[in-house]
NUBA-906088 format. One record per atom (N, C-alpha, C, O): residue in three letters; atom name; x, y, z. Coordinates in Angstrom, 1 decimal. Layout:
N
+---------+-------+--------+--------+--------+
! residuo ! atomo !     px !     py !     pz !
+---------+-------+--------+--------+--------+
!     ala !    CA !      X !      Y !      Z !
...
+---------+-------+--------+--------+--------+
This chain:
104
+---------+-------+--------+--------+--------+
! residuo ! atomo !     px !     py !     pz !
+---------+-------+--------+--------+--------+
!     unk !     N !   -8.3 !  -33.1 !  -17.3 !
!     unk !    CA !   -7.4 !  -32.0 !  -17.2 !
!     unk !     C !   -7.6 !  -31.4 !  -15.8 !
!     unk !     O !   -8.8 !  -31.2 !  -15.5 !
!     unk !     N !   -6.7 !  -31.0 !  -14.9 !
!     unk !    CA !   -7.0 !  -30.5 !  -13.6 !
!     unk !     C !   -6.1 !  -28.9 !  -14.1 !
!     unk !     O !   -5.2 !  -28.5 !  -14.9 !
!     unk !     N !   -6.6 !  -28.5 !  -13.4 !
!     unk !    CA !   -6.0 !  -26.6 !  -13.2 !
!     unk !     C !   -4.4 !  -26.7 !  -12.3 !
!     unk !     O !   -4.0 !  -27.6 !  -11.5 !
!     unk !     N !   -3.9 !  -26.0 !  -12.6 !
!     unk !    CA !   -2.8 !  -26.0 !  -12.0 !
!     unk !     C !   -3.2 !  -24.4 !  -11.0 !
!     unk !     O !   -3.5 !  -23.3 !  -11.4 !
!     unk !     N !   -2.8 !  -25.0 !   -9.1 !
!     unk !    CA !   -3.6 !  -24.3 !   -8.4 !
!     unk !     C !   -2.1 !  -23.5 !   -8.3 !
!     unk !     O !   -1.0 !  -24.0 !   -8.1 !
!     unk !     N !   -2.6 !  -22.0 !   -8.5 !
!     unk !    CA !   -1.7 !  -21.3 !   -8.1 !
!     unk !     C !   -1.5 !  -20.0 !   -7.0 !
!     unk !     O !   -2.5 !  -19.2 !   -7.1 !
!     unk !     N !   -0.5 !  -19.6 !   -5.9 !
!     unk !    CA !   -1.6 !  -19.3 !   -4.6 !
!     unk !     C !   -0.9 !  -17.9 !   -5.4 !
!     unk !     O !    0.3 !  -17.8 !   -5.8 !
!     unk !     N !   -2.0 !  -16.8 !   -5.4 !
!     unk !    CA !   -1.3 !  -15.4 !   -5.3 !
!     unk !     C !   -1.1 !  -14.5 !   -4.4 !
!     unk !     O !   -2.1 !  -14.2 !   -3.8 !
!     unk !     N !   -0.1 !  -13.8 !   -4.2 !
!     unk !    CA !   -0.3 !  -12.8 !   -3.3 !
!     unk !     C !   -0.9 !  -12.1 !   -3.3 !
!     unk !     O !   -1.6 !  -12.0 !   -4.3 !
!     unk !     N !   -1.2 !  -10.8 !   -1.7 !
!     unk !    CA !   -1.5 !  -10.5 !   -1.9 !
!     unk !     C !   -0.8 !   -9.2 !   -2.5 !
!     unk !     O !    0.4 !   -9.1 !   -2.5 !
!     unk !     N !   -1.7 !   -7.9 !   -3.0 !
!     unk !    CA !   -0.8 !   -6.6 !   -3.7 !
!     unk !     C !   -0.7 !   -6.0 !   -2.6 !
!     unk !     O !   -1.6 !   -5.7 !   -1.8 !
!     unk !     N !    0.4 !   -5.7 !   -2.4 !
!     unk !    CA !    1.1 !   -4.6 !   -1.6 !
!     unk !     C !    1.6 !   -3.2 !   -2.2 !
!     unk !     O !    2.5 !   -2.9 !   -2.9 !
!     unk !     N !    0.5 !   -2.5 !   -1.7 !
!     unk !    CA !    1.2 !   -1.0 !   -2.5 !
!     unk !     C !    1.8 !   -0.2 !   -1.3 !
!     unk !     O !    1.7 !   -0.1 !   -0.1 !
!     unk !     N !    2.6 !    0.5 !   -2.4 !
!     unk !    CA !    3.5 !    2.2 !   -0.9 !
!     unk !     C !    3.2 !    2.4 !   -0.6 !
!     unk !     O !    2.2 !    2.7 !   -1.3 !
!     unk !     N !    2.9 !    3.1 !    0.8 !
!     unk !    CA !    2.1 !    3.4 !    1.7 !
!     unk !     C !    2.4 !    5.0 !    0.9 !
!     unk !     O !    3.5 !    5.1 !    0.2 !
!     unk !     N !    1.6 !    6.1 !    1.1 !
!     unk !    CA !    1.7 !    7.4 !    0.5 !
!     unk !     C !    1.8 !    8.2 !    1.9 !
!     unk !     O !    1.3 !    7.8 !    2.9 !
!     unk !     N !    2.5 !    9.3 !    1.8 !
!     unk !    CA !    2.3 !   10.1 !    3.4 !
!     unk !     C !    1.7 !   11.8 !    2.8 !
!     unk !     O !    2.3 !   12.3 !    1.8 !
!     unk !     N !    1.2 !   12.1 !    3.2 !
!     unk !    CA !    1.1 !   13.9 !    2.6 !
!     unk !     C !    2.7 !   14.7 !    2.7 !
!     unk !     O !    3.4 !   15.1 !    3.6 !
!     unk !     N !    2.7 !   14.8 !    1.3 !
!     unk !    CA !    3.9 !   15.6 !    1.2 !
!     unk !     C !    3.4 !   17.2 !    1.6 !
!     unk !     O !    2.5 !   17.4 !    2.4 !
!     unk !     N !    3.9 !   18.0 !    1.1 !
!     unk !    CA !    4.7 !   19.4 !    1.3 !
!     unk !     C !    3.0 !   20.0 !    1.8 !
!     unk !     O !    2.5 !   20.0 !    2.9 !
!     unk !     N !    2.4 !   20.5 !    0.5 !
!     unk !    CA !    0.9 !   21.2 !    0.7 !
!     unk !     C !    0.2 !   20.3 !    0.3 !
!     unk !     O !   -0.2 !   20.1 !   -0.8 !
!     unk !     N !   -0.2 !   19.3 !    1.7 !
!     unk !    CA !   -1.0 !   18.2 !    1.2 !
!     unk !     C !   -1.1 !   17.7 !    2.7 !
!     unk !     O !   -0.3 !   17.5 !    3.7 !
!     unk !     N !   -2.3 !   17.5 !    2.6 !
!     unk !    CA !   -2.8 !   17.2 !    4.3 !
!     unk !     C !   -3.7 !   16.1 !    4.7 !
!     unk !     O !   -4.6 !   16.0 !    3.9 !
!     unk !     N !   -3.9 !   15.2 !    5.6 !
!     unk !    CA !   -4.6 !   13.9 !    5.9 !
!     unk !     C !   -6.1 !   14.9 !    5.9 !
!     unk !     O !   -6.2 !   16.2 !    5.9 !
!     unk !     N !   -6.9 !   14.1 !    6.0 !
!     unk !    CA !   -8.5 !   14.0 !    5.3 !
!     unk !     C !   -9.5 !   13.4 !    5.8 !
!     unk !     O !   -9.1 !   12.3 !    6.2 !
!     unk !     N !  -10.7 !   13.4 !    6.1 !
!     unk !    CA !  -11.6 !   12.6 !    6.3 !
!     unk !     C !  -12.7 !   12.7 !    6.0 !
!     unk !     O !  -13.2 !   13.7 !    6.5 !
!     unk !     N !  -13.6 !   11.9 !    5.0 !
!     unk !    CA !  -14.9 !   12.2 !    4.4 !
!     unk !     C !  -16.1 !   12.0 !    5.3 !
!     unk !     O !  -16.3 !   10.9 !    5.8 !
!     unk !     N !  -16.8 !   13.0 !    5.4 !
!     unk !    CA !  -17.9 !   13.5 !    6.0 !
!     unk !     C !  -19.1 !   13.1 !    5.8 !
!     unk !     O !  -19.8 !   12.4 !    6.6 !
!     unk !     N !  -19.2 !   13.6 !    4.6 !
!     unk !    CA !  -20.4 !   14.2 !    3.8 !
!     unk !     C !  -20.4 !   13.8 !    2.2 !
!     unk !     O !  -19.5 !   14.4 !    1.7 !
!     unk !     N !  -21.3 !   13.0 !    1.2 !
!     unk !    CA !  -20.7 !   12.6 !   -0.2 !
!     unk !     C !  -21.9 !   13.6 !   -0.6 !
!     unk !     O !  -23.0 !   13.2 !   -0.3 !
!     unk !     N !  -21.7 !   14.8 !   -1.4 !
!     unk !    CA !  -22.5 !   16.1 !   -1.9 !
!     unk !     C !  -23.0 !   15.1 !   -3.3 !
!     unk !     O !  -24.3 !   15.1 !   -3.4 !
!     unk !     N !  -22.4 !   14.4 !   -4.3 !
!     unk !    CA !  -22.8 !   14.1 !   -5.4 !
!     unk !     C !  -22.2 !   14.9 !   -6.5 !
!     unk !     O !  -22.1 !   16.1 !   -6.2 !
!     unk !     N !  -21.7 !   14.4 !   -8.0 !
!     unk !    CA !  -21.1 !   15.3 !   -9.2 !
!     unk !     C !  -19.6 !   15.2 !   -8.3 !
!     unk !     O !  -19.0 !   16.1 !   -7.9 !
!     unk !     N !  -19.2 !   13.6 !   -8.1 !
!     unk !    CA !  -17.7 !   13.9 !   -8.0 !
!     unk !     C !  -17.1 !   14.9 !   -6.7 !
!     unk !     O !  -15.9 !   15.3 !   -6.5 !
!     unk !     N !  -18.1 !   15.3 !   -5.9 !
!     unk !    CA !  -17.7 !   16.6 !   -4.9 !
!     unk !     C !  -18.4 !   16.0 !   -3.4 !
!     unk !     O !  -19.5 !   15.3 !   -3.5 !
!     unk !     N !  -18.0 !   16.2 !   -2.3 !
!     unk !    CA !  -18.1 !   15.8 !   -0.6 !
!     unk !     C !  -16.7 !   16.7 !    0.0 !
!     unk !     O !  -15.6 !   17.1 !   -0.4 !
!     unk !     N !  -17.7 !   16.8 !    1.4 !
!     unk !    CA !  -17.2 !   17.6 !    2.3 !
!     unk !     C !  -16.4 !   16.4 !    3.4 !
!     unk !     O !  -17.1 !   15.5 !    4.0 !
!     unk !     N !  -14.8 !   16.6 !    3.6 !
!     unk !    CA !  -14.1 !   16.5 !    4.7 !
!     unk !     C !  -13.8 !   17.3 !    5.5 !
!     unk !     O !  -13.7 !   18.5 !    5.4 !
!     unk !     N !  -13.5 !   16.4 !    6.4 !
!     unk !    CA !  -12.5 !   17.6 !    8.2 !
!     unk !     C !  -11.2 !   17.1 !    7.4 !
!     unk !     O !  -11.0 !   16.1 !    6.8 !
!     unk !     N !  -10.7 !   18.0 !    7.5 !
!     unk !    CA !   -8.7 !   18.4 !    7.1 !
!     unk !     C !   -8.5 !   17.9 !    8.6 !
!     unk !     O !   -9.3 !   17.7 !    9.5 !
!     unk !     N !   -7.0 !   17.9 !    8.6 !
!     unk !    CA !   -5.9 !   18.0 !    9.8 !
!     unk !     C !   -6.0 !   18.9 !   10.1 !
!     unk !     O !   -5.9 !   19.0 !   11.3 !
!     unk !     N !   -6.1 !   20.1 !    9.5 !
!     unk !    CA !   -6.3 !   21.5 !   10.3 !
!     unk !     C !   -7.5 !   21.7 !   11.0 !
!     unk !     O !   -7.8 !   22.8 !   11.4 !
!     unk !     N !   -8.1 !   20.9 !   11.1 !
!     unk !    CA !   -9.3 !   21.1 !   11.7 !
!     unk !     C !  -10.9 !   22.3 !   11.1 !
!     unk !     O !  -11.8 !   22.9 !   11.7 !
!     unk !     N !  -10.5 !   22.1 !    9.7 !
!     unk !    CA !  -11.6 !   23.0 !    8.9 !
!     unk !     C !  -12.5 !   21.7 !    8.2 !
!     unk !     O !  -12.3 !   20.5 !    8.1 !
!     unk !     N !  -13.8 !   22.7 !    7.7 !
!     unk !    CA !  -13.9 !   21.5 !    6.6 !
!     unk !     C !  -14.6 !   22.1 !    5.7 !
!     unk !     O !  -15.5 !   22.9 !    5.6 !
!     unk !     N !  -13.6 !   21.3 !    4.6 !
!     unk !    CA !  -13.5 !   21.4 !    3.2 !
!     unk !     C !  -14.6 !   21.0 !    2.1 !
!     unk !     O !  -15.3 !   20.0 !    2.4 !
!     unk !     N !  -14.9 !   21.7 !    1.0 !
!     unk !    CA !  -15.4 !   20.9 !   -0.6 !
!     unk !     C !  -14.1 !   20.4 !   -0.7 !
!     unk !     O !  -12.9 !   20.6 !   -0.5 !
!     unk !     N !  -15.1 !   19.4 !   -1.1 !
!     unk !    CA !  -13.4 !   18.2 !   -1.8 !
!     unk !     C !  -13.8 !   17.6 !   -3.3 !
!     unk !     O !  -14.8 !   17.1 !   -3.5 !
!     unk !     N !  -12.8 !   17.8 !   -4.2 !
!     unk !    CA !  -13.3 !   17.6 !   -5.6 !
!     unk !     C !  -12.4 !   17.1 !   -6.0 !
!     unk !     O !  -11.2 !   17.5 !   -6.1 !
!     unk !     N !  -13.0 !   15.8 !   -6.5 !
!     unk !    CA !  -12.1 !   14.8 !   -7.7 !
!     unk !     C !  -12.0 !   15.5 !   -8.5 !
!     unk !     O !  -12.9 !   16.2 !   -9.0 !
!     unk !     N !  -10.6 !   15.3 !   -8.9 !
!     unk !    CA !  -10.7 !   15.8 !  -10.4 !
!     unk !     C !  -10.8 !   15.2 !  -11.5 !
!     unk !     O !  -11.2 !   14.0 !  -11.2 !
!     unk !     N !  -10.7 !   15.4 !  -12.6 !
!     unk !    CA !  -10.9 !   14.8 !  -14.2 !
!     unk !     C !  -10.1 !   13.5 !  -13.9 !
!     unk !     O !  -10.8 !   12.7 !  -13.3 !
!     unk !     N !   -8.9 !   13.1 !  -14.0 !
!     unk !    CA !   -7.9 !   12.0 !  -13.9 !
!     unk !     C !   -8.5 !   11.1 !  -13.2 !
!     unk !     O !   -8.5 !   10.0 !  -13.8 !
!     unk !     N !   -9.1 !   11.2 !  -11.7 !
!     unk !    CA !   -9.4 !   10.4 !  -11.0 !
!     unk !     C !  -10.7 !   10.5 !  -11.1 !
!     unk !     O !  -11.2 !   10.1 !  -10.0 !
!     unk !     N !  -11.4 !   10.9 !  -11.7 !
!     unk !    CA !  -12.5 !   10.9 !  -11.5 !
!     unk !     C !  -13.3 !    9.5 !  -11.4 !
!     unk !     O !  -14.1 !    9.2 !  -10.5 !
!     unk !     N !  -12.9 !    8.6 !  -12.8 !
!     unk !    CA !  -13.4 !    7.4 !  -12.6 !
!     unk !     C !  -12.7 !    6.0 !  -12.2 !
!     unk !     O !  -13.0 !    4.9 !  -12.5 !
!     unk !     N !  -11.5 !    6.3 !  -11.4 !
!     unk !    CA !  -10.7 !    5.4 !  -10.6 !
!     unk !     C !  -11.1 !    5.7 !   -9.3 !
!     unk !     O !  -10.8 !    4.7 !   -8.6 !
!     unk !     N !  -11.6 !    6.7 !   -8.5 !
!     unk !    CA !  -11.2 !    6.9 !   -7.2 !
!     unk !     C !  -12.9 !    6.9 !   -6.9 !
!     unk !     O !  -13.8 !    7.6 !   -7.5 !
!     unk !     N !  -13.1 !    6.0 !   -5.9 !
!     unk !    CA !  -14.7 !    5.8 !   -5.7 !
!     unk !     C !  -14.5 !    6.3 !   -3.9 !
!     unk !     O !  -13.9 !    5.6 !   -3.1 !
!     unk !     N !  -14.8 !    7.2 !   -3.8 !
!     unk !    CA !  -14.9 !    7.5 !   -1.5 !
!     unk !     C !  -16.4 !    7.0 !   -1.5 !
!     unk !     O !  -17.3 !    7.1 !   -2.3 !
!     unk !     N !  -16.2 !    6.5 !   -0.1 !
!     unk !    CA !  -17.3 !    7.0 !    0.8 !
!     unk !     C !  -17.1 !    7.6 !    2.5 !
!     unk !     O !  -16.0 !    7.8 !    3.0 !
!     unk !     N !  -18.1 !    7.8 !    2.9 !
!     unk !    CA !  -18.0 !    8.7 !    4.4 !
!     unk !     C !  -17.1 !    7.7 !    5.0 !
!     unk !     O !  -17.0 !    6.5 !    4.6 !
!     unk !     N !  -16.3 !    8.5 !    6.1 !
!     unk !    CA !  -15.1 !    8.2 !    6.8 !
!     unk !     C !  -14.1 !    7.3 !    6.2 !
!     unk !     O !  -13.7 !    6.4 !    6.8 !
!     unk !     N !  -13.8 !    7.6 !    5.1 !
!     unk !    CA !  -12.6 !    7.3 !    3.9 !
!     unk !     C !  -11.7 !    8.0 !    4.7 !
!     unk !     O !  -12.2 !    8.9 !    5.4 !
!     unk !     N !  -10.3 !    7.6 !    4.7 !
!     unk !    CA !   -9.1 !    8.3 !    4.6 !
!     unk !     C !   -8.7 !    8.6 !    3.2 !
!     unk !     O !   -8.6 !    7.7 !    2.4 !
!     unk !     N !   -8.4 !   10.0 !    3.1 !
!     unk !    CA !   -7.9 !   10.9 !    2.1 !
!     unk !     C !   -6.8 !   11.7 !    2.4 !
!     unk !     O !   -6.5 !   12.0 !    3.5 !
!     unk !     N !   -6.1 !   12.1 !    1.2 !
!     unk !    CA !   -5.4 !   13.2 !    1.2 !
!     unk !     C !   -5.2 !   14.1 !    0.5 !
!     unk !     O !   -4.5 !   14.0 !   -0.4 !
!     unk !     N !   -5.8 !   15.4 !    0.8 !
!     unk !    CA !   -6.2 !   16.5 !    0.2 !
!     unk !     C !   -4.8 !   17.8 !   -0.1 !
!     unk !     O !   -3.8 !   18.1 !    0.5 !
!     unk !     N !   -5.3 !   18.4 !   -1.2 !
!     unk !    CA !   -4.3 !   19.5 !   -1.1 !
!     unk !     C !   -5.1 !   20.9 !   -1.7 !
!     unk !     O !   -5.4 !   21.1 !   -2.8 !
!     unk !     N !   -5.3 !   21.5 !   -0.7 !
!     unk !    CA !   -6.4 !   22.7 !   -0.5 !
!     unk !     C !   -5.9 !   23.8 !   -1.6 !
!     unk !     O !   -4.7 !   24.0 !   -1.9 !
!     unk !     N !   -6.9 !   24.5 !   -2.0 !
!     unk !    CA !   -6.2 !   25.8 !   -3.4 !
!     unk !     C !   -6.1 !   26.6 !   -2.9 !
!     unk !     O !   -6.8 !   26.9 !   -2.0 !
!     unk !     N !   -4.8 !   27.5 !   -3.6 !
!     unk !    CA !   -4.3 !   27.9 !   -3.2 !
!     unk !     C !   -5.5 !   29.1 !   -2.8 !
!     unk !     O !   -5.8 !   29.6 !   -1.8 !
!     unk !     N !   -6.0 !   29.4 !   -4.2 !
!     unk !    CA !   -7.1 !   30.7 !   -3.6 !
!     unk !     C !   -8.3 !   29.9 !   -2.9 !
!     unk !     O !   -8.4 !   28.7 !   -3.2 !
!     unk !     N !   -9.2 !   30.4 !   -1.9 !
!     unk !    CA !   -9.4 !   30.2 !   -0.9 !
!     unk !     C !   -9.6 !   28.5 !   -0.6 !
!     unk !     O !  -10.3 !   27.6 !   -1.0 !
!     unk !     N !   -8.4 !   28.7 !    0.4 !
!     unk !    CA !   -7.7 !   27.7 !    1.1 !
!     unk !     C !   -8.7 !   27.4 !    2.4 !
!     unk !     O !   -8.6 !   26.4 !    3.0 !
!     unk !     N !   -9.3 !   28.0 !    2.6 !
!     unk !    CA !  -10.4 !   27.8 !    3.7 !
!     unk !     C !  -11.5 !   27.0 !    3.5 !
!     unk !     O !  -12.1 !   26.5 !    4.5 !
!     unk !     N !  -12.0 !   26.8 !    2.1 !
!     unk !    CA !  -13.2 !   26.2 !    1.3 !
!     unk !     C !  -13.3 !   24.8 !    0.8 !
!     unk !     O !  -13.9 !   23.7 !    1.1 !
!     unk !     N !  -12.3 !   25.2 !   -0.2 !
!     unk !    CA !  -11.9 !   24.0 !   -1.0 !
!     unk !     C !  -10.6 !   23.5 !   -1.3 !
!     unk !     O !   -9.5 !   24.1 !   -1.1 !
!     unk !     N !  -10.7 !   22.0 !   -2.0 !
!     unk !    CA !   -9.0 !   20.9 !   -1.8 !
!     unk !     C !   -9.6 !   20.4 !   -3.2 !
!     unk !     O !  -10.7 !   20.7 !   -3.7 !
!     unk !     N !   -8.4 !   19.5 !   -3.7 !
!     unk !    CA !   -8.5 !   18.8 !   -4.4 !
!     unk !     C !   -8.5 !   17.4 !   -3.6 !
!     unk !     O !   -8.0 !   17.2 !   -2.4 !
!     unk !     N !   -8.9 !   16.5 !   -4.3 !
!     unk !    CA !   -8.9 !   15.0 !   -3.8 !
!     unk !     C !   -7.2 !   14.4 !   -4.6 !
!     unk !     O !   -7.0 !   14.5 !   -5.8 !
!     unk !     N !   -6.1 !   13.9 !   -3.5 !
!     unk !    CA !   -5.0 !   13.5 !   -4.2 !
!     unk !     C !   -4.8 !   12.1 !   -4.2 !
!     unk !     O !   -4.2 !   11.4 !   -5.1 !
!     unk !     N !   -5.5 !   11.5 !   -2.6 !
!     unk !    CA !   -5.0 !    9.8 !   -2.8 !
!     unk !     C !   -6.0 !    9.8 !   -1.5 !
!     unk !     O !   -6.2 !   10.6 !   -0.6 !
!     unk !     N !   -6.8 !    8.2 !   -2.1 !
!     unk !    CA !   -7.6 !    7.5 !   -0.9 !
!     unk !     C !   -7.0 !    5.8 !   -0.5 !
!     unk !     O !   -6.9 !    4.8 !   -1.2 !
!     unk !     N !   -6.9 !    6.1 !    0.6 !
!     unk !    CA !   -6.2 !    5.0 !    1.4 !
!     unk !     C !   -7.5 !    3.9 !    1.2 !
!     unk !     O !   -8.7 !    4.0 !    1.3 !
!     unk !     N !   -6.6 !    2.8 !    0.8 !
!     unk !    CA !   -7.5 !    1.0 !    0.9 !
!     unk !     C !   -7.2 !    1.2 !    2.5 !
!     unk !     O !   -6.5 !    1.8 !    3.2 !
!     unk !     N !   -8.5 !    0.1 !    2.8 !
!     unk !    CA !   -9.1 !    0.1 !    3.8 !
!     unk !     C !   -7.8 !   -1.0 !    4.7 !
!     unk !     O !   -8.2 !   -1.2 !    5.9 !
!     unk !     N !   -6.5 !   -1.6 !    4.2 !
!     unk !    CA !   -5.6 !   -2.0 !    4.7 !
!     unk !     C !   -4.0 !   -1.4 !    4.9 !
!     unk !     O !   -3.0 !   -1.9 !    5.3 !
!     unk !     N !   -4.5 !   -0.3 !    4.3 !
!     unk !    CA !   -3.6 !    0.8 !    4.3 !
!     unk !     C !   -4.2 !    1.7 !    5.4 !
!     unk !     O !   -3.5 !    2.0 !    6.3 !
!     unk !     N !   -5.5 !    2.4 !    5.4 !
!     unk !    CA !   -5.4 !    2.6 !    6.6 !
!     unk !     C !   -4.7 !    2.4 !    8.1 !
!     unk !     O !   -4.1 !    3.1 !    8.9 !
!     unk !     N !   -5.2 !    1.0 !    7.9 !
!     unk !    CA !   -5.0 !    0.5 !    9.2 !
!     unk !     C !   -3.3 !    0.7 !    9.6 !
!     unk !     O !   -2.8 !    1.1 !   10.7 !
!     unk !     N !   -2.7 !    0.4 !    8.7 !
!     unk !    CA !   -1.3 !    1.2 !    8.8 !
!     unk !     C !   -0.7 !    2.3 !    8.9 !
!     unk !     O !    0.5 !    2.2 !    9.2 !
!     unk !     N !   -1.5 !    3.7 !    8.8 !
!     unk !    CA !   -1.0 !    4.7 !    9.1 !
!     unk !     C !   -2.1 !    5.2 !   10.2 !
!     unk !     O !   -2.3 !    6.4 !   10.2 !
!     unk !     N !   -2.8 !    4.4 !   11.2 !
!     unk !    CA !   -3.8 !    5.1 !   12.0 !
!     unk !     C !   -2.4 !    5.6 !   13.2 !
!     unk !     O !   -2.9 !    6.4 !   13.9 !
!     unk !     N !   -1.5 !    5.5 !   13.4 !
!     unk !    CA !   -0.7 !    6.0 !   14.3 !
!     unk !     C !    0.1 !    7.2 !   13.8 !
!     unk !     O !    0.7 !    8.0 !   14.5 !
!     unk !     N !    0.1 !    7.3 !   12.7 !
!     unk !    CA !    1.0 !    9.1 !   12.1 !
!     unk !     C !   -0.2 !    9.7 !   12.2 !
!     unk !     O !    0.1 !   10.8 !   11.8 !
!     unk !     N !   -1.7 !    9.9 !   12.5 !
!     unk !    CA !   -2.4 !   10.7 !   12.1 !
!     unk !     C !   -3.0 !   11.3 !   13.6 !
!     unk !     O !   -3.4 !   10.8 !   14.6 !
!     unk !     N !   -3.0 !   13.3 !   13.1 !
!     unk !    CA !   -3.5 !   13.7 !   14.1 !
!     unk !     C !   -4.9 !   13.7 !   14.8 !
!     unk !     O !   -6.0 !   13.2 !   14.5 !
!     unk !     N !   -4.5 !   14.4 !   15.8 !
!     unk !    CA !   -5.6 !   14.2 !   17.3 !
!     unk !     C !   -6.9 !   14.4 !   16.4 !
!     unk !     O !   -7.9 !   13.6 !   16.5 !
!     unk !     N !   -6.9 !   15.5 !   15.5 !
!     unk !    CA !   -7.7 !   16.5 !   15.0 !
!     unk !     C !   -8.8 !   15.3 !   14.0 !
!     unk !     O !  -10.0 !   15.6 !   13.9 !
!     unk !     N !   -8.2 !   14.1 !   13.3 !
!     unk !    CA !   -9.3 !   13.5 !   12.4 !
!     unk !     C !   -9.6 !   12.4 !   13.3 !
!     unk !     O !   -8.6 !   11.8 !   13.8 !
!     unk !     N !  -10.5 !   12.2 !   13.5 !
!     unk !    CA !  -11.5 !   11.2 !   14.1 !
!     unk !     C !  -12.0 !   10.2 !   12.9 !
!     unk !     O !  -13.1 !   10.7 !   12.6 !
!     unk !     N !  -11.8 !    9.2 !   12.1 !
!     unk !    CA !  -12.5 !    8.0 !   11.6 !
!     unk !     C !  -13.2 !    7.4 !   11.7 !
!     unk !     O !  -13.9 !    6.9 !   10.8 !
!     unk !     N !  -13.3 !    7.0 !   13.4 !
!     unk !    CA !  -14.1 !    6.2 !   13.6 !
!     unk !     C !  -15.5 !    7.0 !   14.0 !
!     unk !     O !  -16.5 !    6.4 !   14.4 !
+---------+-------+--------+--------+--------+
């Protein structure tokens, strides 16, 4: 019996862009308990916390692309974690992103 070789693609997912109150991201710092500090596009930096949903789907590490959307009460501190870019999705949006996150 031989296997029948079958070639698969690769998965191509949607590229995600930061909607409305939601801003590009970059991980810093991994604090531990689901929680690490990024630099925002605004140039601050944030606690950033997975929430419950993503908690055990979304794994970061330092200089991940993220996209955060900071609370509403103090907006200076802390974001929620919304979407982390695969490392070939990056490479696809390194030209929409501002002066302000540095990745490398």
């Amino acid at each position: 019996m031989t296997k029948s070789s079958k070639q698969s693609k690769p998965i191509s997912r949607k590229i995600r862009f930061p909607r409305r109150d939601e801003m590009w991201a970059v991980v810093t710092e991994m604090s531990g308990g689901s929680r690490m500090r990024a630099l925002c596009a605004d140039g601050k930096t944030r606690m950033i916390r997975i929430g419950g949903k993503l908690k055990k789907r979304v794994w970061c590490r330092e200089r991940d692309l993220i996209i955060v959307k900071p609370w509403v009460v103090q907006t200076d501190e802390k974001a929620d974690l919304v979407y982390r870019y695969l490392p070939t999705e990056r490479n696809r949006v390194l030209h929409r992103l501002p002066e302000e996150i540095n990745i490398w």
